[in-house]
C-alpha distance (Angstrom), angle and dihedral (degrees) to the residues before:
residue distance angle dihedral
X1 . . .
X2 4.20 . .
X3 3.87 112.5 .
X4 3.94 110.5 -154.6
X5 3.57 120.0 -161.8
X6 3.72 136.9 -170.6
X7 3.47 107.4 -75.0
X8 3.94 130.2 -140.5
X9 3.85 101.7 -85.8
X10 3.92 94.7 -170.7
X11 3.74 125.7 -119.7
X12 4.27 87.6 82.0
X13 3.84 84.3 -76.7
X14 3.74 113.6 -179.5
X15 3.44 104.8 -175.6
X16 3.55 144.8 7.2
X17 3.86 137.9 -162.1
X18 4.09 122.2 -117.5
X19 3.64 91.7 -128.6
X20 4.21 87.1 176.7
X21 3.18 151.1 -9.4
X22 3.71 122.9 -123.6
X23 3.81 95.6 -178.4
X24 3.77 130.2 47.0
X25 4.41 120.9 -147.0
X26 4.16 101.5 -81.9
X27 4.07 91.9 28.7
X28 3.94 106.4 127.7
X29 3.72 105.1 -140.8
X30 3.98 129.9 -172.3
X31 3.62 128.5 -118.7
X32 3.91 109.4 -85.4
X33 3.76 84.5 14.3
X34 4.18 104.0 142.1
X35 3.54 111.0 -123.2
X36 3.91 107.8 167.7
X37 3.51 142.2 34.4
X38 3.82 112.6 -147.1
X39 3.84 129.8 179.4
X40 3.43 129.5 -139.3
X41 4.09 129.3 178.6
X42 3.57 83.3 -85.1
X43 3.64 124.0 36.4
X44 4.01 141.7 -15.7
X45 3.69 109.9 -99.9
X46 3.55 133.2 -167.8
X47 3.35 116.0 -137.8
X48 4.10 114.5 -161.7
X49 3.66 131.2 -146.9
X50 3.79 112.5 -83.6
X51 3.88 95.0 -155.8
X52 3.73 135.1 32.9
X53 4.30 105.4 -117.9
X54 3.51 145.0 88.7
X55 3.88 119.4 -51.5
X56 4.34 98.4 -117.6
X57 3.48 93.7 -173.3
X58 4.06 151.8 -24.6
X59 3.56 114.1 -114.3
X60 3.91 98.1 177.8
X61 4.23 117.1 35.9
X62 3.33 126.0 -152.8
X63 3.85 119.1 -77.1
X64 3.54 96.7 35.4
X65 4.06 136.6 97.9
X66 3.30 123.1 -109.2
X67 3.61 122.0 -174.4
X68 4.08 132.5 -127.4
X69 3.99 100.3 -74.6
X70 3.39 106.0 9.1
X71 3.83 118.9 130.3
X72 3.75 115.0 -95.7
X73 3.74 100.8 168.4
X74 3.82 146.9 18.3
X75 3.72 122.4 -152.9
X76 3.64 129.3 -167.9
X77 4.05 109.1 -130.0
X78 3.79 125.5 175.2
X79 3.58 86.0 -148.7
X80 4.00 103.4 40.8
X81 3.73 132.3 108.4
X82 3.41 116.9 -106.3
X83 3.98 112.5 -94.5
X84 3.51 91.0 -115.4
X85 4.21 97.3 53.6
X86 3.56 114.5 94.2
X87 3.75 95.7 -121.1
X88 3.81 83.8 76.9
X89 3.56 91.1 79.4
X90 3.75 135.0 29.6
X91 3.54 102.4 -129.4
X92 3.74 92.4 43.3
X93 3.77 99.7 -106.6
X94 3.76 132.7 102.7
X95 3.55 120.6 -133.2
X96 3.64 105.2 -123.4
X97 4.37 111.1 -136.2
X98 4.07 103.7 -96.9
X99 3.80 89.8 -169.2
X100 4.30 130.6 72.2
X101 3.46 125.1 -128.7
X102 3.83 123.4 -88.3
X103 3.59 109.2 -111.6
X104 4.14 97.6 -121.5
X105 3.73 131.3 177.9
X106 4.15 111.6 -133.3
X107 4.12 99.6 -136.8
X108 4.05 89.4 -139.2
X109 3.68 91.7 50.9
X110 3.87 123.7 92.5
X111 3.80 95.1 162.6
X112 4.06 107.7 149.1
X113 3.39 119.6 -143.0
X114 4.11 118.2 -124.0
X115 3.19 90.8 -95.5
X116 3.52 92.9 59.7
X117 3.76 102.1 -120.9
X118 4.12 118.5 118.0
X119 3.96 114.7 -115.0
X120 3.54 113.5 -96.4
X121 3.52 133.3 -166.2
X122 3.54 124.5 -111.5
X123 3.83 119.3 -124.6
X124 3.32 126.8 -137.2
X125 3.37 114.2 -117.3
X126 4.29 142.0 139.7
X127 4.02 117.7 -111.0
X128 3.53 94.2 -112.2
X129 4.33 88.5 56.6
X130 3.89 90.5 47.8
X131 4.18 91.2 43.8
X132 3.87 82.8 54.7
X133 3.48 101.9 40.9
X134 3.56 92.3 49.5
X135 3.72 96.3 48.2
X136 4.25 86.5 55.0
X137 3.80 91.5 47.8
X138 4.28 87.6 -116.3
X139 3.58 118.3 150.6
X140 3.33 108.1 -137.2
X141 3.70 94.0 -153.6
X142 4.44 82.3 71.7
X143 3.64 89.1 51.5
X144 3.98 110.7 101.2
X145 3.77 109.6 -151.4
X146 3.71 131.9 -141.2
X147 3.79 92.0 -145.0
X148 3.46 128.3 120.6
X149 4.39 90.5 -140.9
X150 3.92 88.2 40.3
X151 3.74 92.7 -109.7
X152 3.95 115.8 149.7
X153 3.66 120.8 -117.7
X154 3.87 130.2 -165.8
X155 3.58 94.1 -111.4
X156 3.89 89.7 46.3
X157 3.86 76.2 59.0
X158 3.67 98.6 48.3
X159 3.67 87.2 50.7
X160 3.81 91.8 59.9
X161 3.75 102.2 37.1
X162 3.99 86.5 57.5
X163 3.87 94.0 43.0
X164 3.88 86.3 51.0
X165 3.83 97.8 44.9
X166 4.12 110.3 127.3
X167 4.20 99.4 -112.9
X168 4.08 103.2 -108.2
X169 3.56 101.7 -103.5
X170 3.76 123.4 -125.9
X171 3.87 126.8 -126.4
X172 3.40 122.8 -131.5
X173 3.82 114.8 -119.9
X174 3.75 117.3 -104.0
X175 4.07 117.7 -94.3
X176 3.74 122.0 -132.1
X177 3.91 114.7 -87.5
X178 4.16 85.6 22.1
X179 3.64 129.7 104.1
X180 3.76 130.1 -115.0
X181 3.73 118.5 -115.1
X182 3.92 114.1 -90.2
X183 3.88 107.8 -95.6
X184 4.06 79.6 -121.1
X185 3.87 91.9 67.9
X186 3.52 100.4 83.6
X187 4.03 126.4 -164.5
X188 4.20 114.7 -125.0
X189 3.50 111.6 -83.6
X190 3.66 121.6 -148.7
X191 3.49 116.1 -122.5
X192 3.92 112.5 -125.5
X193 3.52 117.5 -146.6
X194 3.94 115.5 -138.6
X195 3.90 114.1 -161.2
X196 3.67 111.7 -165.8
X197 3.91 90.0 177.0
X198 3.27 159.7 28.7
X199 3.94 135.7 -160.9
X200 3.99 125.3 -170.4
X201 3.66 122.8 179.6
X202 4.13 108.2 -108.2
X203 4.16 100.8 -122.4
X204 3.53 147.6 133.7
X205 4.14 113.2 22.6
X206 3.80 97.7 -10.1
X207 4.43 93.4 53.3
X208 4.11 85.2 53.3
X209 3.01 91.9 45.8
X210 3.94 100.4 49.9
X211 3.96 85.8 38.6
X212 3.72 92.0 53.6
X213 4.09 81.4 41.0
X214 3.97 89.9 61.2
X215 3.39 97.1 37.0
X216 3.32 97.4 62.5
X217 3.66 103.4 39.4
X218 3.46 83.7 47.5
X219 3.47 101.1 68.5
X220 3.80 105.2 17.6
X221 3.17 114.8 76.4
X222 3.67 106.7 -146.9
X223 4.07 140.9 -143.1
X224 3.74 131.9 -174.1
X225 3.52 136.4 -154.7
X226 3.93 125.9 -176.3
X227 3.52 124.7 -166.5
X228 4.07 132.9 149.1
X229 3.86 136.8 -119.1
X230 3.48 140.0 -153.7
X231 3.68 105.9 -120.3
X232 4.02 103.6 172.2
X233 3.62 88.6 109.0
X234 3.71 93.8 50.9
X235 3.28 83.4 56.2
X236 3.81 101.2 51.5
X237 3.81 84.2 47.0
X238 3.54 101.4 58.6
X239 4.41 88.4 42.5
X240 3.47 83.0 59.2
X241 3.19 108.7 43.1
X242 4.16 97.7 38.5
X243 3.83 97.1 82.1
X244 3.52 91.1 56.7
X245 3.65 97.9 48.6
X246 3.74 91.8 44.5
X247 3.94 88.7 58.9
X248 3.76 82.0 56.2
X249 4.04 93.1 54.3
X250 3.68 93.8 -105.5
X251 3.55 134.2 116.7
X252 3.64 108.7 -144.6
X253 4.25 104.8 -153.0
X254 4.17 111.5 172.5
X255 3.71 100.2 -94.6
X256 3.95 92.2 78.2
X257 3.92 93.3 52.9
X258 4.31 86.6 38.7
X259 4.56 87.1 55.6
X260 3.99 83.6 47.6
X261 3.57 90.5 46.3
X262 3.90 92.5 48.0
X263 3.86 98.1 42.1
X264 4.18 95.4 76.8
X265 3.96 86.0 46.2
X266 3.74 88.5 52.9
X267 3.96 93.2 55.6
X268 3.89 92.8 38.6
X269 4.09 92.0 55.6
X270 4.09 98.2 24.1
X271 3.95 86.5 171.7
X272 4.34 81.6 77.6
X273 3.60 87.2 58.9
X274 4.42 98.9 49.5
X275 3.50 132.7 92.5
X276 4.23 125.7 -148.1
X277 3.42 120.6 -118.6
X278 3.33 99.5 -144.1
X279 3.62 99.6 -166.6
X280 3.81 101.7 50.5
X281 4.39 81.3 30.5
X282 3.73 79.1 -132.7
X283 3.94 121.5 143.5
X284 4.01 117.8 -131.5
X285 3.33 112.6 -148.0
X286 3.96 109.9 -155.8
X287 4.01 118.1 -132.8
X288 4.41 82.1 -172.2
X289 3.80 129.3 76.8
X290 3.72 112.6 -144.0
X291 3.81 106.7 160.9
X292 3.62 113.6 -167.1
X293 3.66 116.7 -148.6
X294 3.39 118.8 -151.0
X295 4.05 112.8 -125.8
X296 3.58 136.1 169.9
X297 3.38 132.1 -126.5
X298 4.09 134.4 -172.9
X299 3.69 81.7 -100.9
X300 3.64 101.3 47.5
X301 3.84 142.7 -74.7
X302 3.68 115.1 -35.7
X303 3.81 129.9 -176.7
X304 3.85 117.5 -134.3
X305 3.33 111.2 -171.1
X306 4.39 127.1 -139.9
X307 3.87 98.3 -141.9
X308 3.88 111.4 -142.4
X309 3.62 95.6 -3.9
X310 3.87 92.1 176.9
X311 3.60 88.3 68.2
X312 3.71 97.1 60.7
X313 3.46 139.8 80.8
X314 3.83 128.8 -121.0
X315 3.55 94.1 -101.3
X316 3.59 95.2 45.9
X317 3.62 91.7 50.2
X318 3.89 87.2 56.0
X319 3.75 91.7 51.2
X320 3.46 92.1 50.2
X321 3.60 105.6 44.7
X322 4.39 81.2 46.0
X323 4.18 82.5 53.0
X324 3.91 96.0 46.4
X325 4.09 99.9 42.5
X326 3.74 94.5 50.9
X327 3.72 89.2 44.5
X328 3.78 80.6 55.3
X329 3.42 100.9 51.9
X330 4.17 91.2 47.4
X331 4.20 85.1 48.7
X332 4.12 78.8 -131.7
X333 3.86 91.9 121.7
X334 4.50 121.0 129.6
X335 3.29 123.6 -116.1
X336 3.75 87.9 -109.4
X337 3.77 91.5 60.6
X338 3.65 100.9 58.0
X339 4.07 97.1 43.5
X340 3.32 149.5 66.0
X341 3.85 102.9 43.6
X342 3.69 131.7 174.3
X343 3.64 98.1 -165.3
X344 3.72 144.6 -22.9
X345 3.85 138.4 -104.9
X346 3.86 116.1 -167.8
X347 3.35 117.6 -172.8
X348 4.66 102.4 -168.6
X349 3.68 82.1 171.7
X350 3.72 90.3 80.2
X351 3.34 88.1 50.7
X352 3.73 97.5 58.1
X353 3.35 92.8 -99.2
X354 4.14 131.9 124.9
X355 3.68 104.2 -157.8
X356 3.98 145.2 -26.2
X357 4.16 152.6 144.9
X358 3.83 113.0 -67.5
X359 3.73 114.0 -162.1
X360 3.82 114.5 -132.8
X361 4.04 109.6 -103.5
X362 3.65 97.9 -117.9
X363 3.28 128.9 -92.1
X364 4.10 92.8 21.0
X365 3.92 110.3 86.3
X366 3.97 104.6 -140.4
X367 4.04 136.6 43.3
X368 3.43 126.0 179.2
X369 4.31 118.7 -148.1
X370 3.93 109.1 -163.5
X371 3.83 118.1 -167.7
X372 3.49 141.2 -132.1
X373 4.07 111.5 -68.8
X374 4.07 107.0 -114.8
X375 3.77 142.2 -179.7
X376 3.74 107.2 -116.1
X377 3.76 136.6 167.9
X378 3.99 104.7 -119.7
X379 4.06 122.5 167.1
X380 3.64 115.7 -127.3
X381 3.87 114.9 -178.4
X382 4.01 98.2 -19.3
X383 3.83 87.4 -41.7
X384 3.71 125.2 124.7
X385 4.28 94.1 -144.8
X386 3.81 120.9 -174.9
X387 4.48 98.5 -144.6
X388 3.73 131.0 159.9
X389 4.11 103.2 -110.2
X390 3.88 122.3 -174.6
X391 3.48 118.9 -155.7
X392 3.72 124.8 -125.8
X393 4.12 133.0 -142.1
X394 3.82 124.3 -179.1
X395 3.12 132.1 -170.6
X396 3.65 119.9 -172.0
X397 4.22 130.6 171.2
X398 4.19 103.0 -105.8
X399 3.59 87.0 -151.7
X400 4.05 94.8 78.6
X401 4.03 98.9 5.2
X402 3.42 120.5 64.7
X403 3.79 126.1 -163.0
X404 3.93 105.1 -94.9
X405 3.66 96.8 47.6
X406 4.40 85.8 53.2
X407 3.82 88.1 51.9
X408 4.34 91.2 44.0
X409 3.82 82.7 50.6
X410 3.96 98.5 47.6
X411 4.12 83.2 34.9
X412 4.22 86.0 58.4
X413 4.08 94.1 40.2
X414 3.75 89.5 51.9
X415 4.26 84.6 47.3
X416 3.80 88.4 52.9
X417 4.03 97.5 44.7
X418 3.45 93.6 49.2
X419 3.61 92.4 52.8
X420 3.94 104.6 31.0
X421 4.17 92.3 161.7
X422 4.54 77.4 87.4
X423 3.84 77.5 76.0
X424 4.13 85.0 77.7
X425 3.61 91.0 58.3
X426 3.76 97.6 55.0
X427 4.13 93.2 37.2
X428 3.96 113.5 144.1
């Protein structure tokens, strides 16, 4: 018998969700064969088979946590060590199963229990669910759910109760010479089910993401200053500039030219591009540019990140940036995509929205929110002007930045925006 654990997923990752299995107890897999999906606060990872065999049992279903060396899976082996040796794990030690069985029902097997009742599975469903259900007389086991995990939710219940209502019947109309029906005689009613609310467990992308959330509002504690550029010669860059890039194959959106933009301003105030230790209470100043780029997915907001941006060109950048956010949005991005980054561009405009407060991506100190680009009417010497302005959110750690230097930074962005022809002096 092989014991597999968890393995170290990088990043100081303690734990990871089985998001699903890909192999089933007495399934004979192949060496590098992938069997799971698990889910960590960064990506979905498939993890393969480390042996060739036959899968003896799952210690660790799907939908559950399991942590960093804990046993997921048992194979059977003819050549493995026995799961109790001490060649089955590298320290030594065997990592005892933290989970219980699921309670499962074989499909061949009609063994009765002594007390004469047949096994039964149990379904999966939250208090509140099985309070309700019990109080309509539903058997949850009838209910078919719309969850992925098969767990039971109070609108799968809804659903059912309504599907299973008796059809009000309809009374015939009274014949000459014959009586109506006594008021007193009343027709079935059909009993309407109210649902005030709803509970769903918080898992998979959205739980990382509210743990990462807490974590880093948490510790950082967090400033914000707003200000508002004048991008109508951003936007007569990127008009000029799109054809060409288009002949290329790439589509050429804002964000590449706003991460060129950004990369001098990173180098001219390095303290925007650190990290605090906050153990040693040392600042590390970072000699790499990895700009994460804030992208959502149909799980949530993720943050691929452009490794050593100030090595690439413009169009690279774009073909990049095109690679990571579709990776995003298919939740198929590496580890090494969604780590590692020095500090954070989010562009809400491209989410249809004009401005608002980013929270820092822990443990980088600074993110910067732009806004949707509008028309507005702004006076400039005496002079009513219609220009395309941007609006501008950072959010910086107070700890190590202090207010003036986040307005000198925004103050310098704005300077480069407004005059985007600096990007031929910094060209790579």
């Amino acid at each position: 018998m092989h014991e597999f654990m968890l393995p170290d997923l990088g990043e100081g990752m303690q734990e990871a969700e089985i998001r699903r299995w890909l192999v089933q107890p007495g399934d004979t897999v192949k060496r590098d064969q992938t069997m799971v999906e698990v889910e960590t606060d960064k990506a979905v990872v498939e993890i393969p088979s480390p042996v060739a065999g036959k899968v003896a049992a799952i210690r660790v279903p799907a939908g559950t946590t399991a942590k960093l060396g804990e046993v997921l899976v048992v194979f059977d082996t003819p050549d493995a060590p026995p799961s109790s040796s001490p060649a089955s794990s590298s320290n030594g030690e065997v990592a005892a199963a933290k989970t219980k069985d699921i309670l499962s029902i074989d499909k061949g097997n009609n063994a009765q229990l002594s007390n004469g009742t047949a096994k039964r599975q149990r379904v999966l469903a939250a208090p509140a669910v099985r309070k309700r259900a019990f109080e309509l007389e539903v058997d949850l086991a009838q209910v078919p759910t719309s969850q992925l995990h098969g767990r039971v939710t109070m609108g799968d219940l809804e659903t059912f109760v309504r599907k299973s209502a008796p059809a009000l019947t309809t009374a015939e109309p009274a014949h000459a010479g014959v009586a109506a029906p006594s008021p007193a005689l009343k027709q079935p009613e059909t009993q309407v089910l109210t649902i005030e609310e709803e509970r769903q467990p918080l898992v998979g992308l959205r739980k990382r993401i509210a743990e990462h959330m807490e974590r880093s509002w948490r510790i950082i504690p967090h400033a914000t200053a707003f200000d508002e550029l004048d991008g109508t010669e951003l936007v007569a860059l990127r008009q000029a500039l799109k054809p060409m890039a288009e002949l290329r194959g790439v589509r050429l959106t804002y964000m590449p030219l706003l991460v060129k933009l950004l990369l001098p301003l990173l180098k001219e105030f390095p303290i925007f591009n650190a990290s605090l230790d906050e153990e040693r209470r040392e600042i590390i100043y970072k000699r790499v540019y990895h700009i994460g780029i804030a992208a959502d997915s149909p799980e949530g907001l993720l943050v691929p990140v452009l490794r050593n941006a100030d090595r690439l060109s413009l169009i690279q950048i774009a073909q990049q940036l095109e690679h990571l956010i579709a990776a995003a949005q298919k939740r198929t991005l590496a580890l090494s995509e969604v780590s590692g980054s020095t500090f954070t561009l989010n562009n809400i405009g491209s989410f249809g929205g004009s401005s608002g407060t980013p929270i820092i991506n822990y443990p980088e100190v600074a993110i910067l929110a732009v806004g949707r680009l509008q028309e507005k009417a702004i006076v400039r010497n005496g002079t009513i002007l219609a220009r395309t302005m941007m609006p501008l959110a950072l959010s910086f750690d107070h700890r190590v930045i202090d207010g003036a230097m986040a307005g000198r930074f925004l103050a310098r962005f704005k300077d480069l925006v407004e005059h985007p022809q600096q990007l031929l002096l910094d060209l790579v």
